[in-house]
N, CA, C and O atoms as a GROMACS GRO file, in nm:
protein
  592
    1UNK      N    1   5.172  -8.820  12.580
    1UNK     CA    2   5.270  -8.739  12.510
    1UNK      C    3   5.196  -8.656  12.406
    1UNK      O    4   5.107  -8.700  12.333
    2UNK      N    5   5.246  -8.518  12.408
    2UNK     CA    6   5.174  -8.457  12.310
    2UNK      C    7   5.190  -8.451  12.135
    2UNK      O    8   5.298  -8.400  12.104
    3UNK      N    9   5.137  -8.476  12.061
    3UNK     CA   10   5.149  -8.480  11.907
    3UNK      C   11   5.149  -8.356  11.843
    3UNK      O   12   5.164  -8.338  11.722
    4UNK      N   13   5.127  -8.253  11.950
    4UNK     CA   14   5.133  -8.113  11.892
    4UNK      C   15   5.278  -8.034  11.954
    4UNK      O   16   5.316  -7.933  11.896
    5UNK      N   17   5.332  -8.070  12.038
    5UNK     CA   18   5.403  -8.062  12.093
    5UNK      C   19   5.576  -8.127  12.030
    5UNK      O   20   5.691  -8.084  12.041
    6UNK      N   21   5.527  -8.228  11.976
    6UNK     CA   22   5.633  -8.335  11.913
    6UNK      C   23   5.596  -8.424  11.838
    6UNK      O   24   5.479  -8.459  11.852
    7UNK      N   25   5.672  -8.486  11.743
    7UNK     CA   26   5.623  -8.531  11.608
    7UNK      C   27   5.629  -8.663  11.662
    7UNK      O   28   5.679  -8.664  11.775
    8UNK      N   29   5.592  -8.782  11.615
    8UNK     CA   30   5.620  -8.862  11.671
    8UNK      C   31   5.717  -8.978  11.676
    8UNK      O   32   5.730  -9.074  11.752
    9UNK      N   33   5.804  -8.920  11.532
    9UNK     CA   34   5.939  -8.940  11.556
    9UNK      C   35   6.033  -8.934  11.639
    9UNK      O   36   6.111  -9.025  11.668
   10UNK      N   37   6.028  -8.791  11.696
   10UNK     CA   38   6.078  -8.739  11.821
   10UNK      C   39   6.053  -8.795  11.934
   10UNK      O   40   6.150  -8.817  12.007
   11UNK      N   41   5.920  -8.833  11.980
   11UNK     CA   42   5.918  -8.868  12.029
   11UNK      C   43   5.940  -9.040  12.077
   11UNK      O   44   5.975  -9.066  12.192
   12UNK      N   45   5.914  -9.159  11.967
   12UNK     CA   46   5.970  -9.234  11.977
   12UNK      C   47   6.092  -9.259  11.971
   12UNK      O   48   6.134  -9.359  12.029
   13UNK      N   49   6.228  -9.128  11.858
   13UNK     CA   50   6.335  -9.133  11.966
   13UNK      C   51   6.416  -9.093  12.081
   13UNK      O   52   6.535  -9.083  12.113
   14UNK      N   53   6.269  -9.070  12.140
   14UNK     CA   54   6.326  -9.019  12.266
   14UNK      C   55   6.329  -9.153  12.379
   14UNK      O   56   6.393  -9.181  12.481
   15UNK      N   57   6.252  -9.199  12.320
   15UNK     CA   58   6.251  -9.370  12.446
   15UNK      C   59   6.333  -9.463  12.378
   15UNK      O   60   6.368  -9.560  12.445
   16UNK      N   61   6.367  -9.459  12.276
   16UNK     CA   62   6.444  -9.534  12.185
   16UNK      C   63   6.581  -9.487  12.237
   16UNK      O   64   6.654  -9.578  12.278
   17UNK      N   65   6.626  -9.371  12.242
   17UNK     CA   66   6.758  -9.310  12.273
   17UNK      C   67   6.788  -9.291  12.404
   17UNK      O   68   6.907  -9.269  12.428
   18UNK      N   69   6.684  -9.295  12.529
   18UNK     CA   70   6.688  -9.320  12.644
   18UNK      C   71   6.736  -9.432  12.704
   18UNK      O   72   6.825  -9.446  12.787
   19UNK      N   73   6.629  -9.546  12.624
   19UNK     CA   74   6.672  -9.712  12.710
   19UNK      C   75   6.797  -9.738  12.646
   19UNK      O   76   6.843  -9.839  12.700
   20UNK      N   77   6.896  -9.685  12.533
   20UNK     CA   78   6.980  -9.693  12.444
   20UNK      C   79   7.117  -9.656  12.574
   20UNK      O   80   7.211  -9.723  12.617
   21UNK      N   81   7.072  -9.531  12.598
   21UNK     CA   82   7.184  -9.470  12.694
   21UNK      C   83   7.211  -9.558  12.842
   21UNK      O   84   7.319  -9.591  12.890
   22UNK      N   85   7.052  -9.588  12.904
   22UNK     CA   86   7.031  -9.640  13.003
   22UNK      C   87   7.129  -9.776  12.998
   22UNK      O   88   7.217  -9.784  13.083
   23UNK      N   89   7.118  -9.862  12.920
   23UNK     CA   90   7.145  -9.978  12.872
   23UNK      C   91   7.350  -9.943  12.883
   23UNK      O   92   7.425  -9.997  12.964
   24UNK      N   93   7.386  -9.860  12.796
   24UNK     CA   94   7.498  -9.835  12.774
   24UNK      C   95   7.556  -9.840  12.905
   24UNK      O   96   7.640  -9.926  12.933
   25UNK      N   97   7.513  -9.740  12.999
   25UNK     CA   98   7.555  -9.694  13.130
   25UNK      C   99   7.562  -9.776  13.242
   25UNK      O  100   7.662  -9.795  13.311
   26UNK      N  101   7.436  -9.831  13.258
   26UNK     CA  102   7.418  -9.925  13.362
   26UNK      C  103   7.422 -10.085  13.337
   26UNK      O  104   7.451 -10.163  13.427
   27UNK      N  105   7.392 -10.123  13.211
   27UNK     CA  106   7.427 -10.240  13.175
   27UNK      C  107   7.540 -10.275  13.133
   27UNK      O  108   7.580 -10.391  13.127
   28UNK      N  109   7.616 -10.150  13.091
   28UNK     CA  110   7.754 -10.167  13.022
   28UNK      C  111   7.736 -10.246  12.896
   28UNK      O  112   7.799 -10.352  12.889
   29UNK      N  113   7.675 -10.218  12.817
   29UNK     CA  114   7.627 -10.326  12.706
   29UNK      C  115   7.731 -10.223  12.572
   29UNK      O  116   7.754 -10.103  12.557
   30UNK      N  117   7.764 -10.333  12.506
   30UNK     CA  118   7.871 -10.269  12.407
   30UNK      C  119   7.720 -10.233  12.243
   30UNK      O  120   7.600 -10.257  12.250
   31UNK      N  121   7.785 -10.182  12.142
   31UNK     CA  122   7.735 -10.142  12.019
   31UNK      C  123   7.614 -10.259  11.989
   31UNK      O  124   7.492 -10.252  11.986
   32UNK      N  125   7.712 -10.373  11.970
   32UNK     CA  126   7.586 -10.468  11.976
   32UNK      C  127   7.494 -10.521  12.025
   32UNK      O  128   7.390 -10.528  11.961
   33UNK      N  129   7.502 -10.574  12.147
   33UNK     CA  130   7.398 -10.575  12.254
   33UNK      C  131   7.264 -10.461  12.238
   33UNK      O  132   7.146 -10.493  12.228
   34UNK      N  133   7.316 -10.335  12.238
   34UNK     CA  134   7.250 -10.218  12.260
   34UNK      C  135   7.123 -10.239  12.134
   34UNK      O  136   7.000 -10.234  12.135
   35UNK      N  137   7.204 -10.259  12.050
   35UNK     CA  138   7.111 -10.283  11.889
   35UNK      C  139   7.011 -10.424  11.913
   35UNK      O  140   6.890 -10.425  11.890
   36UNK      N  141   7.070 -10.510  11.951
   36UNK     CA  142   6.974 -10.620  11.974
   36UNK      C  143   6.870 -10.640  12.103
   36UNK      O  144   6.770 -10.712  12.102
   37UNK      N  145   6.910 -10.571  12.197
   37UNK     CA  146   6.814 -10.487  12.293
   37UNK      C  147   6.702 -10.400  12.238
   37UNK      O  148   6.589 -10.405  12.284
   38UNK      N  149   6.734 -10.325  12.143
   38UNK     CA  150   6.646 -10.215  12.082
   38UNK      C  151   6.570 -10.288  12.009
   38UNK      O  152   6.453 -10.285  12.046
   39UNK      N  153   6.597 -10.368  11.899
   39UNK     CA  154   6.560 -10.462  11.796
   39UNK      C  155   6.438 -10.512  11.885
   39UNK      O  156   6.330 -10.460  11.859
   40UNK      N  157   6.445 -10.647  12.032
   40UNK     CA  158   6.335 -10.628  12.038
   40UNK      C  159   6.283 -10.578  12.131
   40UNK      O  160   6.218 -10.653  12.204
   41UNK      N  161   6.290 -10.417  12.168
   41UNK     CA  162   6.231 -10.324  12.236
   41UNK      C  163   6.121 -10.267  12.113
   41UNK      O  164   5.999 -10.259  12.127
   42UNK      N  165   6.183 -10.240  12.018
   42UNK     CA  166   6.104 -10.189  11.913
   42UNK      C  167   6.013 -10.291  11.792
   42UNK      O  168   5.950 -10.245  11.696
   43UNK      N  169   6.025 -10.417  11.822
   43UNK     CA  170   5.909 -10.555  11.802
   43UNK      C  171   5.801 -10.540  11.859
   43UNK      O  172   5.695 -10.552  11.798
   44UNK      N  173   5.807 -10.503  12.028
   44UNK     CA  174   5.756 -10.513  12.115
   44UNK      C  175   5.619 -10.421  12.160
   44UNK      O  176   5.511 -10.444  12.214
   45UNK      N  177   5.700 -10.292  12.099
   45UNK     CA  178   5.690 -10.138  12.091
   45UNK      C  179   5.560 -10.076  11.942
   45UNK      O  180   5.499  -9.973  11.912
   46UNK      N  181   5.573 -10.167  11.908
   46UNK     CA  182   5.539 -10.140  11.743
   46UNK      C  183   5.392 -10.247  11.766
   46UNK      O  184   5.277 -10.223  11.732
   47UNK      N  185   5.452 -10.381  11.844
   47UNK     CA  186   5.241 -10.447  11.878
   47UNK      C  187   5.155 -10.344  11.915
   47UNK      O  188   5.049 -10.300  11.869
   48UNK      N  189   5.221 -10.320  12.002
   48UNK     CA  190   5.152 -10.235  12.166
   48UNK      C  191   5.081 -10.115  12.133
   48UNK      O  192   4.972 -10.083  12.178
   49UNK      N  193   5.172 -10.030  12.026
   49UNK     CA  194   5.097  -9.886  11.976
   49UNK      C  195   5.095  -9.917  11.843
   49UNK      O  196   5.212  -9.910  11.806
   50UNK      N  197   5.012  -9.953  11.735
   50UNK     CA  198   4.994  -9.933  11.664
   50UNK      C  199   5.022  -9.809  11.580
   50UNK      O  200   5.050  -9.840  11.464
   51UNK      N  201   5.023  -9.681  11.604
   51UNK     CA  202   4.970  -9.555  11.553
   51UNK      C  203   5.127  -9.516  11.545
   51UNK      O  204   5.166  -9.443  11.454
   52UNK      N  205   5.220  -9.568  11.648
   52UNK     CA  206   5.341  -9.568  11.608
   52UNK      C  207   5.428  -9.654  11.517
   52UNK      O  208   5.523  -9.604  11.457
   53UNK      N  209   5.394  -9.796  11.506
   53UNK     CA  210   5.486  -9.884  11.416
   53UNK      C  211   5.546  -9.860  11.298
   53UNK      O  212   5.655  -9.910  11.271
   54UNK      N  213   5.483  -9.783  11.219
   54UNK     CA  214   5.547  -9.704  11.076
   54UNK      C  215   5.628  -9.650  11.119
   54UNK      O  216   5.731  -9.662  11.053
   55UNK      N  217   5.641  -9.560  11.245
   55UNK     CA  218   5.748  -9.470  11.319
   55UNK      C  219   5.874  -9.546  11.274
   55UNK      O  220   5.845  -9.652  11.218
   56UNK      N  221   5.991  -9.524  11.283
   56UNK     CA  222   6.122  -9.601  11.317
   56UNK      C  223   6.071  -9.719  11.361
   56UNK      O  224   6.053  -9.736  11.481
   57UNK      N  225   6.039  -9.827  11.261
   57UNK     CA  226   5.985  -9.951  11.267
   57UNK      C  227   6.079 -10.043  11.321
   57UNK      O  228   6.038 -10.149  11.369
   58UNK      N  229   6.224 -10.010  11.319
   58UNK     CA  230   6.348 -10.106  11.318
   58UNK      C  231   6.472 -10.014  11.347
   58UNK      O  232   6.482  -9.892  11.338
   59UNK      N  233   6.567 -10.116  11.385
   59UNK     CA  234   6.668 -10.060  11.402
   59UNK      C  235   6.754  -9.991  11.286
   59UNK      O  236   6.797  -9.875  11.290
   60UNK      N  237   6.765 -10.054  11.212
   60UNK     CA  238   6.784  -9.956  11.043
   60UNK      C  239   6.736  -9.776  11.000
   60UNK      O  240   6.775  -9.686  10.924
   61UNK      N  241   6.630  -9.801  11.103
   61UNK     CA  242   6.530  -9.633  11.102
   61UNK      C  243   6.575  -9.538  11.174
   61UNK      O  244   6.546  -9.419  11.165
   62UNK      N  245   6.690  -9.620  11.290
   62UNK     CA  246   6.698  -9.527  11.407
   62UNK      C  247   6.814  -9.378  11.337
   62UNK      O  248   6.797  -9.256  11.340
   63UNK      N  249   6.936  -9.470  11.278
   63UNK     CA  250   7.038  -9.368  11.230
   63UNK      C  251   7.029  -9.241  11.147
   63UNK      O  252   7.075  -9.128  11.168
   64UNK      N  253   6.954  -9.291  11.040
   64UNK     CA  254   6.871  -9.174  10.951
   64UNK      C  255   6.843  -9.094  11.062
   64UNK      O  256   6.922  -9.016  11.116
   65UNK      N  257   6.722  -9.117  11.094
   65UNK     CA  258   6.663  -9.025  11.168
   65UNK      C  259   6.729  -8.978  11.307
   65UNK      O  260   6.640  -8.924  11.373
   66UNK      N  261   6.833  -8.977  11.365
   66UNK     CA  262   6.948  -8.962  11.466
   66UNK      C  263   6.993  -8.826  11.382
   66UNK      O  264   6.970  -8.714  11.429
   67UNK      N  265   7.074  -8.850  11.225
   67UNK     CA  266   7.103  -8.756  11.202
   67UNK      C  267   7.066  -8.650  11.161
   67UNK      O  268   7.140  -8.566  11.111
   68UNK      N  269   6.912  -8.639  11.180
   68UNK     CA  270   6.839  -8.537  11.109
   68UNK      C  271   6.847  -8.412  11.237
   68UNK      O  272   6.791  -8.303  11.222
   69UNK      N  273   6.919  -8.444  11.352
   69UNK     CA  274   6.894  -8.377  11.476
   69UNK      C  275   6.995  -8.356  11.523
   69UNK      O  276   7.029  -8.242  11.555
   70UNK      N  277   7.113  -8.527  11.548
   70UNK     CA  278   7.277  -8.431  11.575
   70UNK      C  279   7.353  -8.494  11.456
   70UNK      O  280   7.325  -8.565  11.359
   71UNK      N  281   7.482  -8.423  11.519
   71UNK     CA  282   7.561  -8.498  11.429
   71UNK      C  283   7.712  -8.516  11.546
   71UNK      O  284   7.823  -8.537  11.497
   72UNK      N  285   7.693  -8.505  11.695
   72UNK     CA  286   7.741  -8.549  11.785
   72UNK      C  287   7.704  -8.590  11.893
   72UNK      O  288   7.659  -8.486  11.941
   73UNK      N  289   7.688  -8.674  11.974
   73UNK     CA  290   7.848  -8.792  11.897
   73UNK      C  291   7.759  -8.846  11.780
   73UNK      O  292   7.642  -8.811  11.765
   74UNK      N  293   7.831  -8.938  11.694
   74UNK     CA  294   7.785  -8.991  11.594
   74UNK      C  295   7.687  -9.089  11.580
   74UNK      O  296   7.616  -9.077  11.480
   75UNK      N  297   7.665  -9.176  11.650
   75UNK     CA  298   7.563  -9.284  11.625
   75UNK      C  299   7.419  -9.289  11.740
   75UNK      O  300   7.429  -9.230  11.847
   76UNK      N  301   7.343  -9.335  11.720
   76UNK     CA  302   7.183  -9.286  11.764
   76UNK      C  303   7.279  -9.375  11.957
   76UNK      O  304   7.299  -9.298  12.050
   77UNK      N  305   7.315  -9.523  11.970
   77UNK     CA  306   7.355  -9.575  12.052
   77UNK      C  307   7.459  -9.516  12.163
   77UNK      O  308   7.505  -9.569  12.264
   78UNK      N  309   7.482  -9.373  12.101
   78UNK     CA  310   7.578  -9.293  12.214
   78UNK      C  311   7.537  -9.161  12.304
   78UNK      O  312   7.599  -9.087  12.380
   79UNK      N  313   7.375  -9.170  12.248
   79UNK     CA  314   7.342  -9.059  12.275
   79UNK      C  315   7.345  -9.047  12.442
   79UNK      O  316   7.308  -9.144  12.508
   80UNK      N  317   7.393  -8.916  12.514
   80UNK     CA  318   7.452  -8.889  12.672
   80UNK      C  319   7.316  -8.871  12.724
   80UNK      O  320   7.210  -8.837  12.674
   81UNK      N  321   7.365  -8.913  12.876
   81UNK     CA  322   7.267  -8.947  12.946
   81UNK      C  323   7.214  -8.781  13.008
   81UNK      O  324   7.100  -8.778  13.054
   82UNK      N  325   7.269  -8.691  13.009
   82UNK     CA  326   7.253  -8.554  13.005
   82UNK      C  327   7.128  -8.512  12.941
   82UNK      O  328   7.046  -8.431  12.983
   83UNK      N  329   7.124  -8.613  12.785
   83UNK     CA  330   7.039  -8.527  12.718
   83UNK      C  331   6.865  -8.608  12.813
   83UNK      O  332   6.759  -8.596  12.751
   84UNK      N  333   6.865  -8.644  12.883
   84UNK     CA  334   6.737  -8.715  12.899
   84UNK      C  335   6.704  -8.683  13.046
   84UNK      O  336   6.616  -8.744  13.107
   85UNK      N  337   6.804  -8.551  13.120
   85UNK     CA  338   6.729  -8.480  13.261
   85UNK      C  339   6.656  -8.406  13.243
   85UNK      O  340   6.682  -8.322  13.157
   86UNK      N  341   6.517  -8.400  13.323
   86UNK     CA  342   6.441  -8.315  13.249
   86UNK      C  343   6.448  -8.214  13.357
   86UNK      O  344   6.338  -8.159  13.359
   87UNK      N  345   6.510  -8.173  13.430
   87UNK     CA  346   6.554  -8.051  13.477
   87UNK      C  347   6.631  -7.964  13.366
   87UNK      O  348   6.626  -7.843  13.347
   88UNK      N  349   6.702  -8.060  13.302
   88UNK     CA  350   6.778  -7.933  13.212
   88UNK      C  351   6.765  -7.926  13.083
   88UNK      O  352   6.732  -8.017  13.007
   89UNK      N  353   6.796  -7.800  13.053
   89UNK     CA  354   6.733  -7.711  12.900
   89UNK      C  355   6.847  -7.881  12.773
   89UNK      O  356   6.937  -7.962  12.791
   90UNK      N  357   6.762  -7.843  12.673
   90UNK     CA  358   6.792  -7.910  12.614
   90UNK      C  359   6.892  -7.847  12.524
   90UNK      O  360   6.961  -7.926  12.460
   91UNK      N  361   6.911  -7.726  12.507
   91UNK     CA  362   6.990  -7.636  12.414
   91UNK      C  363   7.116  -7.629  12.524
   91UNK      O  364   7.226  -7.586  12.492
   92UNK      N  365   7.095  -7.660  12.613
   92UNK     CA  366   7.274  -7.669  12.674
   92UNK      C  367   7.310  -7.785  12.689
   92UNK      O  368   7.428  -7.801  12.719
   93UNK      N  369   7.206  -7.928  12.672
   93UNK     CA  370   7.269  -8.043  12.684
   93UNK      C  371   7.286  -8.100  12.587
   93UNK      O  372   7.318  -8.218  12.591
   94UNK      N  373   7.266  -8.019  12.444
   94UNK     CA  374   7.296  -8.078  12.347
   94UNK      C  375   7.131  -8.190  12.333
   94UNK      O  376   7.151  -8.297  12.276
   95UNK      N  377   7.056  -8.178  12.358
   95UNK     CA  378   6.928  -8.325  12.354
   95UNK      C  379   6.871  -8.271  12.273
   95UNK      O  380   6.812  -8.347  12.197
   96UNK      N  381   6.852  -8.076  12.234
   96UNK     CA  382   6.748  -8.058  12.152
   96UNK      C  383   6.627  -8.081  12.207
   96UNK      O  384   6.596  -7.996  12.290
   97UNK      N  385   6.544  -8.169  12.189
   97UNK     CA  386   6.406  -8.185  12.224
   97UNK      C  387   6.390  -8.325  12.357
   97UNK      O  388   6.281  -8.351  12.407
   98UNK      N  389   6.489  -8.381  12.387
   98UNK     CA  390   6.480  -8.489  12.477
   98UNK      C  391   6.467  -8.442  12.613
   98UNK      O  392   6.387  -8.491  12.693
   99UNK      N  393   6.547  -8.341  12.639
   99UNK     CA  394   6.506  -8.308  12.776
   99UNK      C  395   6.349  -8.250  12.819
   99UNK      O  396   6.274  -8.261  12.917
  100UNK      N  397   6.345  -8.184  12.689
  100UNK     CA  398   6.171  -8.124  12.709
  100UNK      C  399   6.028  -8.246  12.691
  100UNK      O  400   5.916  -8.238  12.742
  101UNK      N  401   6.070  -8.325  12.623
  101UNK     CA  402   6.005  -8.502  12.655
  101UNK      C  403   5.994  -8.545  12.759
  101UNK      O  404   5.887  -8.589  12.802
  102UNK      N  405   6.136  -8.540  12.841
  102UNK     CA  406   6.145  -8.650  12.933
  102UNK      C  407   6.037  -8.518  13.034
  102UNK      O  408   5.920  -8.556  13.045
  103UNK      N  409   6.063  -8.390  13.097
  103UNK     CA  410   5.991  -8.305  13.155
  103UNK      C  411   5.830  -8.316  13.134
  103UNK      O  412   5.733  -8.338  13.206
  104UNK      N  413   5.849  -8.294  13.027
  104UNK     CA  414   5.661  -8.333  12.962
  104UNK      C  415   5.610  -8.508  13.016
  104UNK      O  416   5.513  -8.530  13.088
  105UNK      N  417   5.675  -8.582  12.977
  105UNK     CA  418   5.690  -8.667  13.033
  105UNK      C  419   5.672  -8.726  13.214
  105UNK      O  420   5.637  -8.820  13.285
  106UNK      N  421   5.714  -8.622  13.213
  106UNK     CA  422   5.728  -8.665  13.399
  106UNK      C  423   5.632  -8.598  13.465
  106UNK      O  424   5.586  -8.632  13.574
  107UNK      N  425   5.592  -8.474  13.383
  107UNK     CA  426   5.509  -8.413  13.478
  107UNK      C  427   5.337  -8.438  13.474
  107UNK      O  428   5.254  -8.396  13.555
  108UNK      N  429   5.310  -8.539  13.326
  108UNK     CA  430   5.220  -8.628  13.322
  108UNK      C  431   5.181  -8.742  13.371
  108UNK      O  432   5.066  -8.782  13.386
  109UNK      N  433   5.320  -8.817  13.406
  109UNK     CA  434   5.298  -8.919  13.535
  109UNK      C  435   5.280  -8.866  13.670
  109UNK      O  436   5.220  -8.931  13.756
  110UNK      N  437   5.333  -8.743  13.694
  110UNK     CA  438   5.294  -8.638  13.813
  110UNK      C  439   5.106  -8.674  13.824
  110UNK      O  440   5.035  -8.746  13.895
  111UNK      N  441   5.086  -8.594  13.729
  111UNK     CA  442   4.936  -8.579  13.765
  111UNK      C  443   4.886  -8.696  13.718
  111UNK      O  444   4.770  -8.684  13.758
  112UNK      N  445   4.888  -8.808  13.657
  112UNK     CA  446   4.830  -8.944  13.647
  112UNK      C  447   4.885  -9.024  13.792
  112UNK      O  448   4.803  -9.107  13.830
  113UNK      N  449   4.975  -9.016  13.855
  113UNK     CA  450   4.971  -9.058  13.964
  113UNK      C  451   4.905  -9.010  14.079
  113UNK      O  452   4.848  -9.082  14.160
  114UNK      N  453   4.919  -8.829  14.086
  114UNK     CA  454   4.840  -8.779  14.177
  114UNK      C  455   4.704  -8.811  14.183
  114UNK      O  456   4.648  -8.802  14.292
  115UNK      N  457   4.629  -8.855  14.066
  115UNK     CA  458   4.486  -8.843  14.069
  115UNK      C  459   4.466  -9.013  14.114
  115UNK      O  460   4.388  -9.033  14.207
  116UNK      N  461   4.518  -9.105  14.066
  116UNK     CA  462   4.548  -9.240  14.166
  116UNK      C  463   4.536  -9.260  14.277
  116UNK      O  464   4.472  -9.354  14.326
  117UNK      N  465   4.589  -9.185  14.328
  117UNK     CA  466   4.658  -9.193  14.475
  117UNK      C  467   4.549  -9.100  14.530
  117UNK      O  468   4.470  -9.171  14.593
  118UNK      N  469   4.511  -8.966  14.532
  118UNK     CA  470   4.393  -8.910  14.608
  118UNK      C  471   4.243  -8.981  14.591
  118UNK      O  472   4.158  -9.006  14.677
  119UNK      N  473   4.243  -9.003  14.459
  119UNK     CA  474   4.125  -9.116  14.415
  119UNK      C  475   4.100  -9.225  14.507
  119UNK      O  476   3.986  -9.251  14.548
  120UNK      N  477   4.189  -9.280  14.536
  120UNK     CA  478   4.191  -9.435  14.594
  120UNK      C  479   4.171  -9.397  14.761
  120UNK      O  480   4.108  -9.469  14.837
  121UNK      N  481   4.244  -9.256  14.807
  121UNK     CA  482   4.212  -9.207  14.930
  121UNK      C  483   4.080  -9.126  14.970
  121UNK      O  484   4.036  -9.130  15.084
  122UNK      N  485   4.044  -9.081  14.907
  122UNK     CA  486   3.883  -9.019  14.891
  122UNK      C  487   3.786  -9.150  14.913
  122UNK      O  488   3.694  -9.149  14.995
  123UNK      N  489   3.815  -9.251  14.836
  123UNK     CA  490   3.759  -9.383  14.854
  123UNK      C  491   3.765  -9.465  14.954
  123UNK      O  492   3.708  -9.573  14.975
  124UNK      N  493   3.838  -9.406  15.013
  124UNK     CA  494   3.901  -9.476  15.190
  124UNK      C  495   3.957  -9.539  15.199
  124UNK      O  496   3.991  -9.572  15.312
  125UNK      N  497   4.011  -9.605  15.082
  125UNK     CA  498   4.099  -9.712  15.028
  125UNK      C  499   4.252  -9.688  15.165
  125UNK      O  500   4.254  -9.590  15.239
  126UNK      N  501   4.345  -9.779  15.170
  126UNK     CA  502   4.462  -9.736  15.199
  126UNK      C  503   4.574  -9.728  15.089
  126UNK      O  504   4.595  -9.812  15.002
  127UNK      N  505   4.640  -9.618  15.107
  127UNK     CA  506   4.788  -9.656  14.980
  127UNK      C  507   4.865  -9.612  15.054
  127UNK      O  508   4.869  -9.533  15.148
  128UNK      N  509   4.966  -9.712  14.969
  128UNK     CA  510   5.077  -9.749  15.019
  128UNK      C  511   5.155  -9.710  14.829
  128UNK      O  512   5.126  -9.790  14.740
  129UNK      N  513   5.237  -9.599  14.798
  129UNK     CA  514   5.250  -9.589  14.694
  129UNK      C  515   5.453  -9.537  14.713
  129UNK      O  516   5.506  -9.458  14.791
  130UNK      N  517   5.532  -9.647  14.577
  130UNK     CA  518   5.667  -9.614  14.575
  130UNK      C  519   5.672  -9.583  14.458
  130UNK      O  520   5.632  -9.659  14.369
  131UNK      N  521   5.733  -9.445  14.433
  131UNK     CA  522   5.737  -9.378  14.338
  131UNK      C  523   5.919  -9.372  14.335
  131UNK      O  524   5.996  -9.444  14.397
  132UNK      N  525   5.955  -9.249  14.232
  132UNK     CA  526   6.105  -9.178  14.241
  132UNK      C  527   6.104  -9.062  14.287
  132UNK      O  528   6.016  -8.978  14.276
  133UNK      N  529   6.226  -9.053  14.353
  133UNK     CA  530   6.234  -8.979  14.454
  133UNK      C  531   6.208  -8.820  14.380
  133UNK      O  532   6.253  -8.734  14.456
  134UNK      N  533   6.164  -8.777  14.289
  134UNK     CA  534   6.162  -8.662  14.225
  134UNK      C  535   6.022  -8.619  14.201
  134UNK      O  536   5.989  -8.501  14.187
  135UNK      N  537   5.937  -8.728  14.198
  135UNK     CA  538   5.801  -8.745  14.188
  135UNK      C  539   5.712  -8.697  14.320
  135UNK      O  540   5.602  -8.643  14.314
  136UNK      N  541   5.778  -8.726  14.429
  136UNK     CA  542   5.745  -8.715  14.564
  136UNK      C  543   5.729  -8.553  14.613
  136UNK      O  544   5.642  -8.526  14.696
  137UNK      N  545   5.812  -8.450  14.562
  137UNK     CA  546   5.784  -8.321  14.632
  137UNK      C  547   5.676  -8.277  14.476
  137UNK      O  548   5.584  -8.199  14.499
  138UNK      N  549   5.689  -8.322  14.346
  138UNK     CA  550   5.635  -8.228  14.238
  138UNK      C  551   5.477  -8.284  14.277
  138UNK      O  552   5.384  -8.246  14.206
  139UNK      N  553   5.455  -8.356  14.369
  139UNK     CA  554   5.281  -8.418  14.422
  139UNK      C  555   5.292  -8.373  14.525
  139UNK      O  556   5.235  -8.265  14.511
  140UNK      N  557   5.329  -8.378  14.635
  140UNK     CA  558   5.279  -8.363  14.814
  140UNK      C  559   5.184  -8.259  14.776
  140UNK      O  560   5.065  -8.287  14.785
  141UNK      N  561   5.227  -8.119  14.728
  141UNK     CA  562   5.083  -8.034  14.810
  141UNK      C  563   5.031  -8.028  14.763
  141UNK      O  564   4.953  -7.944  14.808
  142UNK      N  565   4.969  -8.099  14.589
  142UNK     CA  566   4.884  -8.116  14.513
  142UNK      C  567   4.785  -8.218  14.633
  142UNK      O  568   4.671  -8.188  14.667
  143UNK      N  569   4.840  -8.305  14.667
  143UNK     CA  570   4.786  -8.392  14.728
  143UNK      C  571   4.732  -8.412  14.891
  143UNK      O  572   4.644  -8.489  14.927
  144UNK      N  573   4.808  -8.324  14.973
  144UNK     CA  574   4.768  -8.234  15.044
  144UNK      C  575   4.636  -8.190  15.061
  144UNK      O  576   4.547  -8.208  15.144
  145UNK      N  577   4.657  -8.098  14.908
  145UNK     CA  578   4.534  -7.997  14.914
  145UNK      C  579   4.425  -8.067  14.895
  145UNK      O  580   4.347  -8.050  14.989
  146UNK      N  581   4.364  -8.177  14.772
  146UNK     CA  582   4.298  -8.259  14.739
  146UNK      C  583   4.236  -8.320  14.875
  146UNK      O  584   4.115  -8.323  14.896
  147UNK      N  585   4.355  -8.381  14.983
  147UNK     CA  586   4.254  -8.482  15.084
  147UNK      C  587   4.227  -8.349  15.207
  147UNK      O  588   4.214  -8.374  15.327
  148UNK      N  589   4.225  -8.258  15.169
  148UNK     CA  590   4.153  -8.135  15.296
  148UNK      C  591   4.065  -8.113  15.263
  148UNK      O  592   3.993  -8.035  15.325
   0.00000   0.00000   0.00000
């Protein structure tokens, strides 16, 4: 993720406000759950990267900083799952900067996977690789081209 690109506020709540939505949607998890999910997502989150833990250290950090960006809907735990396609502009989904994360985002696992996967085939290796289904056309003719 880039630091010139996004602060790293932003960017930690962008995975913060992602698994938040994810959670909401598919887990059906109510206000609380969601918070004690995050609580220790962001324990967890804060070992692992150091350089982030001062970031929104806690769940207490998330709201402040929620409202420095919207002020709809109201709480950091409602944020729409809209704002986190990275096909779409973030100034029409209301995400501001989340959709351009999750894009930046994806198109860095693009090429960290592509170079995996031709790597390991150049090597004669066999792969056998399951990705998402969105990942699959933004590589083929990168990858293509690489094993010709």
């Amino acid at each position: 993720m880039s630091l010139d690109k996004f602060t790293p506020e932003q960017i930690k709540l962008f995975f913060i406000l992602r698994e938040a939505s994810r959670l909401r949607e598919r887990k059906n998890m109510n206000e609380e759950q969601i918070k004690a999910t995050v609580a220790q997502l962001l324990q967890k989150a804060n070992s692992m990267v150091p350089a982030f833990a001062t970031v929104l250290p806690d769940v207490a950090s998330l709201q402040p900083a929620y409202s420095k960006y919207w002020t709809t809907p109201a709480n950091w735990w409602e944020a729409p799952t809209a704002w986190f396609d990275p096909l779409k502009d973030g100034s029409k989904t209301g995400g501001k900067f989340t959709n351009d994360i999750n894009r930046y985002n994806s198109e860095f696992r693009n090429l960290h996977m592509y170079r995996l996967l031709t790597n390991a085939v150049l090597r004669g290796e066999r792969v056998f690789a399951v990705v998402g289904r969105n990942h699959v056309p933004m590589q083929a003719q990168a990858i293509r081209c690489a094993l010709q």
